[in-house]
Structure formats: structure tokens, C-alpha cells
N, C-alpha and C positions, 0 to 999 in steps of 0.2 A: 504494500500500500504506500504510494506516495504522497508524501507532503510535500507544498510548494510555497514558500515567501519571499516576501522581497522587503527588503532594512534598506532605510535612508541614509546609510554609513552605518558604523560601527558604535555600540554601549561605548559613551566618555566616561573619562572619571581624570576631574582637576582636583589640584593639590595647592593651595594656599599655607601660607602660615600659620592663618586661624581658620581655613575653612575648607571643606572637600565639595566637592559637585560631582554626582553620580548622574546621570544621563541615559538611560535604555533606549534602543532604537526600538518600537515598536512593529510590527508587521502591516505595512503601508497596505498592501490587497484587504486588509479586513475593517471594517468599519473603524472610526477615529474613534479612537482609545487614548485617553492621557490622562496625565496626572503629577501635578507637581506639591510640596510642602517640604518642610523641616522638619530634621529630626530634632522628639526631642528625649528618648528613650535611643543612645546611640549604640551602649552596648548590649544590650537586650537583643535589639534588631543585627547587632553583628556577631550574635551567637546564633539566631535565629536564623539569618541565612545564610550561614556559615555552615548550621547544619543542613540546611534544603540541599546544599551543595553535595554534603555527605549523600543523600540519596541518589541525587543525578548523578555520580559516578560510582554509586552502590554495586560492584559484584560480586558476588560470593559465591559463585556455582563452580563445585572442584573443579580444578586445574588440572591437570598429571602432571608430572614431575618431567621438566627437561632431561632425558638421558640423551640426548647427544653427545655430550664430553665421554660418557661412560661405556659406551659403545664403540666410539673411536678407538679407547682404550683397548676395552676388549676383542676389538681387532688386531690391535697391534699387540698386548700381548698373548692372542693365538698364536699369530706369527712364530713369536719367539718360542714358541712352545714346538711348537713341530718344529721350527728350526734345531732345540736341542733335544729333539728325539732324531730327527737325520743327523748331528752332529756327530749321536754314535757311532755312526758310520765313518770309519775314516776314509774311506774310497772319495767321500765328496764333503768333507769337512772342510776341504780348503775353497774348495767353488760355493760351498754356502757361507761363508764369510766374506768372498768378493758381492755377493749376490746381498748379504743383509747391508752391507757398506752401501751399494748402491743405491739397493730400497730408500736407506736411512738420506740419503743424499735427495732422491727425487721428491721425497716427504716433504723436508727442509726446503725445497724450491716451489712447492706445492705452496706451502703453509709463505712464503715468501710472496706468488703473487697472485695469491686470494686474499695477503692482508690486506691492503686498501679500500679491496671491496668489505669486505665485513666489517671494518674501521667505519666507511662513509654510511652503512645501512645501520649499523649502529647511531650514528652523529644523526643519520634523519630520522629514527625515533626515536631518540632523544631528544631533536627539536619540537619535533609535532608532540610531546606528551607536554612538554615544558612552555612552549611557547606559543602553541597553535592546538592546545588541547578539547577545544571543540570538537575536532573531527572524530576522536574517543567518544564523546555524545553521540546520544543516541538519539534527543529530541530537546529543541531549546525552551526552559520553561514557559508557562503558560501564566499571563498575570491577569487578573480580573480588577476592573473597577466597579464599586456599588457604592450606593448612595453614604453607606454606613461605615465602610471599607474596604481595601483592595489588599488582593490575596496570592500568593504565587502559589501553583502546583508543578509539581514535576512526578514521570518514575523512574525506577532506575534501569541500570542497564540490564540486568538480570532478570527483570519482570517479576518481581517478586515484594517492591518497596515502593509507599506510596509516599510523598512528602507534600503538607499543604503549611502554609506560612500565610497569617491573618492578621491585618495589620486597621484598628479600627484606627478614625480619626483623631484621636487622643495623644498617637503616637509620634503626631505631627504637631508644629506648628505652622502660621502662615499661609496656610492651605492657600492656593492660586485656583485657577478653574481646573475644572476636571468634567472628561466627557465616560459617562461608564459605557461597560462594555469588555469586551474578551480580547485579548491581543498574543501573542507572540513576542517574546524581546530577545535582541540577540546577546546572546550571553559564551562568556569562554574563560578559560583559565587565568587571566592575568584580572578577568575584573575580581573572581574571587581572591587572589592576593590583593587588590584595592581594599574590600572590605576588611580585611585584617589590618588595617589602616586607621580605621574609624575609629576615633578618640571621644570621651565624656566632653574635653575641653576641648572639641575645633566645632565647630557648626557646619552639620553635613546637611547639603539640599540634595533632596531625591525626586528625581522627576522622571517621567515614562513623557518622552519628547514629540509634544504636540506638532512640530516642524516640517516631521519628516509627512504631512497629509496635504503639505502643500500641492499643489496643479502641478506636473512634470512634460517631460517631453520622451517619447521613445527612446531618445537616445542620449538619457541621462546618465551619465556614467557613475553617477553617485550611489545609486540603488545597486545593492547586491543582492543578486537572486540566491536561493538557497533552494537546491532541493534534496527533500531525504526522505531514503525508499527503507519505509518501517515495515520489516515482519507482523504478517497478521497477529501473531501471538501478544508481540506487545500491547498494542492496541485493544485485545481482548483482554491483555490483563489489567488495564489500564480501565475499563470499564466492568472490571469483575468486582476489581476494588473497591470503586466507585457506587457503586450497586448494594455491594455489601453493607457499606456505612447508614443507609436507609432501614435493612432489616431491627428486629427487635435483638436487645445485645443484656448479658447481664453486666452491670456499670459497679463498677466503685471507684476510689482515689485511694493513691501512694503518698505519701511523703517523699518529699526529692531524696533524702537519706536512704528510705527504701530502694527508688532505682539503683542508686550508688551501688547499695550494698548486693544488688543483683549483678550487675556490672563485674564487681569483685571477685565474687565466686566464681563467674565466666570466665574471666584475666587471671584467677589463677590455675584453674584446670584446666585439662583436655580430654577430651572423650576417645577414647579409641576406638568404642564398642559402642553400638543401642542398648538401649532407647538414648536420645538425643532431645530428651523433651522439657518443657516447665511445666509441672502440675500445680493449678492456683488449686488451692482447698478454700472456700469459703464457707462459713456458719453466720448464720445472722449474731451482729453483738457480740463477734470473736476477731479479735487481729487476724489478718488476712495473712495466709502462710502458702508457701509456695516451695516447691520439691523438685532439686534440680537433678534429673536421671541423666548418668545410669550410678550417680555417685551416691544420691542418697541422701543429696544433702538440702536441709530445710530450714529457709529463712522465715523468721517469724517478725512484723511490720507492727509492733505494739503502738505507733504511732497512725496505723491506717488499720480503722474498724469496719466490717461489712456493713453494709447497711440496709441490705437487699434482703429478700424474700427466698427463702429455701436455703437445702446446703448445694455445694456445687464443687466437683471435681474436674478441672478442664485440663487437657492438656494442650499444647502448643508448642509449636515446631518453628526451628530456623531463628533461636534465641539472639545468636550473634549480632540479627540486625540492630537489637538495641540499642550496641552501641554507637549508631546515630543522636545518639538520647542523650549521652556524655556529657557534652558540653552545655547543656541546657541546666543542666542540675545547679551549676551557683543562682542563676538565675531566675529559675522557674519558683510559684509558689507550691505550686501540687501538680500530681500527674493523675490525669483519669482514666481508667480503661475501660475499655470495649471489648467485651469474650463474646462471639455468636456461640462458640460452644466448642470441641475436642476435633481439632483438624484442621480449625475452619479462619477465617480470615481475623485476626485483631488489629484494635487499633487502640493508640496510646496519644491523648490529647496534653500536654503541658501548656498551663494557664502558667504566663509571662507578662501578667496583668494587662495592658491593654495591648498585648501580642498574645496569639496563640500560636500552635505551633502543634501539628498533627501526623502524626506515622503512622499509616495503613501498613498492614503485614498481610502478606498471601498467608494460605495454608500452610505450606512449605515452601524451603529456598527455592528449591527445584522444581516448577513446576511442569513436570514431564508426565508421560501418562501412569506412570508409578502410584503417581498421588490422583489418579483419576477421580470423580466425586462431586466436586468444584464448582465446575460447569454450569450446572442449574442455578447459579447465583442471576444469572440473566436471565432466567427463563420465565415468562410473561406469568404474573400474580394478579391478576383480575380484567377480565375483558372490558374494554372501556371505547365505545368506536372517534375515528379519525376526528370527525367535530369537535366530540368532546374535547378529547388531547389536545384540539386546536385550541379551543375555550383557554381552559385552564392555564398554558402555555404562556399566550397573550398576557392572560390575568396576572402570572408572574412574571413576565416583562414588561406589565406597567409599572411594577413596585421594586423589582430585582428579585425581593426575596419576601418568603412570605411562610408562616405556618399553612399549613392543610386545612386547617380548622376556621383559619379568618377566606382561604379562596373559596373552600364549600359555602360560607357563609354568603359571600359575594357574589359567586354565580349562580346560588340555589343549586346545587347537586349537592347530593350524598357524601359525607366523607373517604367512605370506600372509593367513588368513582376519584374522587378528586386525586385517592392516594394512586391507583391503580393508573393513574394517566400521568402523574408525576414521576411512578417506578416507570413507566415507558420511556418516560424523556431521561431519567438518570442512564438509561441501558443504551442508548443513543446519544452519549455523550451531549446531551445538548440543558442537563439541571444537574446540581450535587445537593448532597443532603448535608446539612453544616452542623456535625457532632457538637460546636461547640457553643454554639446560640441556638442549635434547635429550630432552624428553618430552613426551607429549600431554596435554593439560589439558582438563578437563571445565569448558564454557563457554557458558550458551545466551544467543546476541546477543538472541532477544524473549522473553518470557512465551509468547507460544502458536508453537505449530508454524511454521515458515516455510513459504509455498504453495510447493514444489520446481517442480513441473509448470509452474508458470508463471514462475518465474524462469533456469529454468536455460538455456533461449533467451531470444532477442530478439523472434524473433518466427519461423514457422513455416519460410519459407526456412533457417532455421539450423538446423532441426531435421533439415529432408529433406539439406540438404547433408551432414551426420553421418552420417546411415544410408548415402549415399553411399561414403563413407569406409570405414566399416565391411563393406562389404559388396564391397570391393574393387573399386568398380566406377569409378574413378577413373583415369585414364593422364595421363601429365605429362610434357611436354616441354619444358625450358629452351633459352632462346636466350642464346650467347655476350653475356657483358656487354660494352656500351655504352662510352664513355668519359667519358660524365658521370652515369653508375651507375646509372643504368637496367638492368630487367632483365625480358624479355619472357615469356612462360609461356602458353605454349597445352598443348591434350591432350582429349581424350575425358572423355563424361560416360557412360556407360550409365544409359538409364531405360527400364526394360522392355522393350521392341523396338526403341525410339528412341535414338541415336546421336547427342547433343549435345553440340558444339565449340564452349567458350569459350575465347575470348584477353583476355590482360591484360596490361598495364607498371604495374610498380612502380618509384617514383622512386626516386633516391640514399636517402630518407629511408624508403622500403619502404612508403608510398603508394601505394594504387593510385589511378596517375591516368588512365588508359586501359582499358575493358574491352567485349569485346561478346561477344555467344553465337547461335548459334544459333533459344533456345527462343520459347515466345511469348511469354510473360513480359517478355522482354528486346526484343521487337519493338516490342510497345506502350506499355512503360515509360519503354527504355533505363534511366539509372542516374538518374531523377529520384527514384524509389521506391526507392533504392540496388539491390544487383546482386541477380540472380537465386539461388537456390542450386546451378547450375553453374559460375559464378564464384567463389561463396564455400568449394564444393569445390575447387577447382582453385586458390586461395588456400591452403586448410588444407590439400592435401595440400602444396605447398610447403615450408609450415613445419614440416611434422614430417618432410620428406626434408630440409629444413638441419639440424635439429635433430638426428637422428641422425648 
């Protein structure tokens, strides 16, 4: 999927004695978007987006380990190895020693004139991470203007990390005009060194630069075009996340000392083995405690009590993102969480008094079809036809933002419809749900329409396993859990006459690492082509029989 913008030049950033000037180019093709003022919260706002940053070049998806050097090696010494097993031989002891001199010589001439080259391919990535590190980007953040506030989203490279940064007007002084609306800003690696700049004592102006909407000519050579060709994947995760922050979550707050000391135990262990997870234990009226497997180990928050309804055992995956969160701790007042429940997407809002500052989490780091489940986070929660959606739509782009409760009131519909056509526009990137005032916000992530049809699976097994679901034709039988947490899951498929039984194990970590079925699909394939969609139904019904 491609994205296409065009910048009036390039994000400034001036340096005075007493004063900084930050400058965004905004995205000239989308409607005028600006916004200037003063900061007057400077180091808040330069931890704040100092962490958004941490998200836009977030990845954490294994690596393998360079053996290049190691291979080399153990080439060369095979060599030598057979060489002193022919050495026995004295008939050719003397010819295999002219013969390794030579070797050892053409090596040395080898490694002589390839240095240059691996010198210069070195120095050019090294330039492009250091000095032109945008091209590492994946996608340049997203800032919104409202009446109330303007906000930056980004995710990260890995598809797996959501960062939203909300800055009311409070944060400023001065305020100039401002036009709301959704933009593009062009953004790279030296302006985030700028920000490590920003002092209590200089006077920083921040502006999204009205300028660049001036009348041009064809052949302005000021505009830089940008285009960048995003994998469907991101894009779906980008609105899975999205999506999920609308569902019902159970809530409570940390103490910034809390995340710290979650942090800690992170930094000083390492896991070797699964499970890889955080189990929050909540009790109503009991300090919120939390169990970091496979170690064991359990922090107890005597400064952050439950305050919810029920007890609640959740686990969650892909801990390490947290530490996006780090730097937020001198300055945050409290942290609030969001659990949809054991698997499933979180998110971690830090109130920075009149900055918020927001980390969605996928399920897992990885989200590959391993973690298959997921998916149904888009998948349409109340019928509601195209008018309506128009209605309502409008209705929050007269005001930007708005509870559910005051547009049903407004337009005369029912709450349900009003929510059901709001979840439509969040899954179409064109509303977000605002965890952290509690209202929805009129937000479109591109200039033209998102292709829905084709984003909303993966690919067409995800689609038939759904209508599975839906149609109740799903049966699911758990096997007693394992003692190294395993947990086994067979059951029926109905497809039209046909009667297909998959089985699967999912590890301590909710991996499936085992799965077979029946169909032909899964004959000819097995799980090379990952699983069939009797498997990946018999997965997702799983998870929404935990889930309830």
C-alpha cells in the first residue's frame, strides 16, 4: 500500500540564546492543518516526545545472530585441518605447504581489494542511520489539531507498538491561529536530537507551519515528494490497535515507582525459556500485584489499589516494550492501564498533567500467525447502514470530538447505533477512541479512503475461519493443562457436509507450536503455508471462550 506526500521543505528547528523555534512541515496534498504556540511545560513535552520517538523506531522482532565472521573461520580452519591430515603424508607435505603459502597469499589480496568496498558500504550506513535516518522509518508521524488539543500518533517498525502524545492547550502559551484537522509532518533523526535541546530556561515556539499551503507552481522545487510503499500488515496493525482502544478494558492506575520497579526486574533478568509473560493478579481493595514468568517473580504496588469489580488474572506478552515508559517516570503523575484481557492488546496511558502520553501494545511482539486470534479486533460489532455512519461522522466533525452519549442525543439515534457506526469509522482509520478524556475524535490516518476489503484479513483462510465462527459452526474441546503450560485444543469444524477435526498445542507462551487437521489444505501444506482456517477457527474460538 502506498502512501504519497508532499513537504514545503524540510521540519526547522532555530537555536537562539534564549530561545528555540521548532517548525514541522506539514503535508501540503491534505487539507491546511497548523498550529503554532509556546511552550510552557518544556521538559514534560521533551520527554514526551522523546518517547513517541522510542516507538517510531521500536523493533524488537528476533534478529539471528551474524555468523558471517564464524563461518569464514570455519572455513579456513577446515582447510587447515585436512591440510594436517594430508601433511601425514610425506609424499606431498612439501606441495601442500607451497599450496597453503599460496592460499594464505590470494586471501591477503582478496581481503586487500574488497576492503574499500566494505569500508564505503559501511560509511553509507552509517551515514543514512546517523544523518538521514528517516529512511529507517517506516511512516512519518501523524499530528492532529482539535479544538481542545493536538496530538501526534505514530507505530513502530515492528507492528506491534502504538505511541499517541496529547498535548491540551494548557501546554502552551501564546497560542496564534490554528486550522484543525489531520496532517503528516516531516520528521527525521536530527530533529529528535533538536529536542534533546529543549531547556526549562530558553523559550521554545512550536509550530506545524501554516506556509507551506501557500498557491505553488508545478515546478516548485521546494516541495519534496515522499513516497512510501507500506506492507498491508502494518497498516492493519495500525488499525487493530486502534480499534482495540474502543473495546471494554479492565482499568486501574500505577504509581510511576510501580512502572520503575517493573522496568527493574526486566533490566535485571533474562529469560531463556517460556512463558515470557506479566500476570497482573487483581482483587478488589488489594494492591495490584503482578508475576513476572518464567522467574517467579512478584511485585507487589502497595501504592496502587484495585479499584474494579471482580478478581482478574491476565497475562501479557512482549513486556520489553515498556520500556518506552522509562523516561516518562520522573515526570508522569500516575500510569493507567488498559487489560482487554490474556493475549490481547494493552495499553498504558501516563497523565503528564496537561500532556498525556499513550502506549498501545499488540498481543504479542511478533505478530505472525503463531499468535493467530487477533484479527476479529476489526471485525464489524453492530450493523448500522451507510447514512447513518454518514450522520454521525459529520456530527463529529462539527465538534472534532465528542462522547457517544451527547451524538445519540443530537441526532436522535440509539446509543448502540451511534457506537456501532463510530466502531466502523475507528476500523477505517478515519475516528480514535481517546482513552484518556473519554471521547471519540474525528481522525483520518491517509488522505484517500483506506482499501477495508483488503486489509481487514491477512489473507482469505482468515476470512473463511470468521464466517466459521459466526455461523456457529465451531465445537471446542480443551485438554486438562500440562505442567509446563501447555495447553491442547481439539473440536469440530462444520463445512457444508464435511466434518473437519483440527488439533492444536499452544505453549506456556500461547504459541501454537503443534497443529494438524483433517482438510486438504492441511495435507498438502501442513503448517509450511501456516495453518489452515480450521485451525485458525479453532484458535479464535479459544480466545473468545477465555475471554469471556
Amino acid at each position: 500500500m502506498q502512501f504519497e506526500y508532499s513537504y514545503a521543505g524540510n521540519t526547522a528547528v532555530q537555536h537562539r540564546g534564549d530561545s528555540t523555534e521548532l517548525s514541522f512541515a506539514p503535508d501540503v496534498k491534505r487539507p491546511p492543518t497548523f498550529f503554532s504556540g509556546e511552550l510552557r511545560q518544556n521538559v514534560a513535552f521533551r520527554e514526551a516526545i522523546s518517547a513517541l520517538h522510542d516507538v517510531v523506531v521500536s523493533d524488537l522482532r528476533f534478529k539471528p545472530r551474524d555468523k558471517t565472521a564464524y563461518k569464514a573461520w570455519a572455513a579456513q580452519q577446515e582447510q587447515v585441518d585436512l591440510a594436517a591430515i594430508a601433511a601425514q603424508r610425506q609424499s606431498v607435505a612439501s606441495r601442500l605447504k607451497a599450496l597453503r603459502e599460496e592460499l594464505t597469499e590470494l586471501e591477503k589480496e582478496s581481503s586487500r581489494r574488497m576492503g574499500p568496498f566494505y569500508e564505503a558500504r559501511s560509511r553509507y550506513f552509517r551515514y543514512l542511520y546517523e544523518k538521514n535516518r528517516d529512511f529507517w522509518f517506516v511512516l512519518d508521524p501523524v499530528i492532529t489539531v482539535h479544538p481542545d488539543e493536538c496530538f501526534f500518533e505514530c507505530f513502530s517498525q515492528d507492528e506491534s507498538s502504538y505511541g499517541r502524545l496529547g498535548a491540551s492547550y494548557e501546554v502552551f502559551q501564546n497560542v496564534g491561529e490554528f486550522s484543525c484537522g489531520t496532517t503528516n509532518i516531516d520528521y527525521s533523526s536530527p530533529l529528535y536530537d533538536e529536542f534533546q535541546k529543549i531547556r526549562s530556561y530558553k523559550r521554545t515556539r512550536f509550530e506545524v507551519d501554516p506556509s507551506g499551503f501557500t498557491t505553488r507552481t508545478g515546478t516548485d522545487t521546494a516541495y519534496k515528494e515522499v513516497k512510501i510503499d507500506l506492507p498491508d500488515s502494518w497498516v492493519r496493525g495500525f488499525l487493530q490497535v486502534s480499534s482495540a482502544m474502543a473495546l471494554p478494558t479492565v482499568r486501574f492506575t500505577l504509581h510511576p515507582m510501580d512502572v520503575h520497579n517493573f522496568l527493574f526486574v526486566l533490566k535485571r533478568h533474562k529469560e531463556k525459556k517460556g512463558p515470557r509473560s506479566m500476570r497482573y493478579k487483581l482483587a478488589p481493595g488489594q494492591p495490584v500485584k503482578v508475576v513476572f514468568e518464567p522467574w517467579g517473580t512478584e511485585v507487589v504496588c502497595p501504592r496502587s489499589v484495585y479499584e474494579g469489580e471482580g478478581t482478574h488474572d491476565i497475562r501479557v506478552w512482549g513486556r520489553r516494550r515498556l520500556g518506552v515508559l522509562e523516561r516518562l517516570i520522573p515526570v508522569a503523575r500516575r500510569f493507567t492501564v488498559h487489560l482487554l484481557g490474556t493475549g490481547l492488546p494493552s495499553f498504558y496511558v501516563a497523565d503528564l498533567g496537561d500532556l498525556s502520553f499513550t502506549l498501545g501494545l499488540s498481543g504479542w511482539t511478533a505478530n505472525d500467525w503463531s499468535t493467530a486470534g487477533n484479527f476479529d479486533l476489526m471485525a464489524p460489532r453492530g450493523q448500522v447502514d451507510d447514512f447513518t455512519r454518514r450522520r454521525v461522522f459529520d456530527a463529529l466533525k462539527e465538534t472534532w470530538s465528542a462522547k457517544p452519549e451527547a451524538l445519540a442525543s443530537k441526532l436522535g439515534l440509539e446509543r448502540g447505533a451511534v457506537l456501532g457506526a463510530l466502531s466502523a469509522w475507528t476500523q477505517a482509520g478515519r475516528a480514535i477512541w481517546d482513552l484518556n478524556k473519554g471521547v471519540y475524535r474525528a481522525r483520518e490516518l491517509s488522505r484517500e479512503p483506506l482499501p477495508m476489503d483488503k486489509l481487514r484479513f491477512a489473507n482469505e483462510r482468515e476470512e473463511r475461519a470468521t464466517r466459521f465462527l459466526d455461523a456457529g459452526a465451531v465445537g471446542l474441546k480443551v485438554q486438562p493443562g500440562t505442567p509446563d503450560g501447555s495447553v491442547e485444543l481439539s473440536g469440530t469444524v462444520k463445512e457444508g457436509a464435511k466434518v473437519l477435526r483440527p488439533t492444536l498445542r499452544l505453549d506456556a507462551d500461547q504459541r501454537m507450536v503443534f497443529g494438524e487437521c483433517t482438510c486438504n489444505f492441511f495435507q498438502q501444506n501442513k503448517l509450511f503455508r501456516g495453518p489452515c482456517e480450521h485451525l485458525l477457527a479453532l484458535r479464535l474460538q479459544h480466545s473468545r471462550v477465555s475471554r469471556t
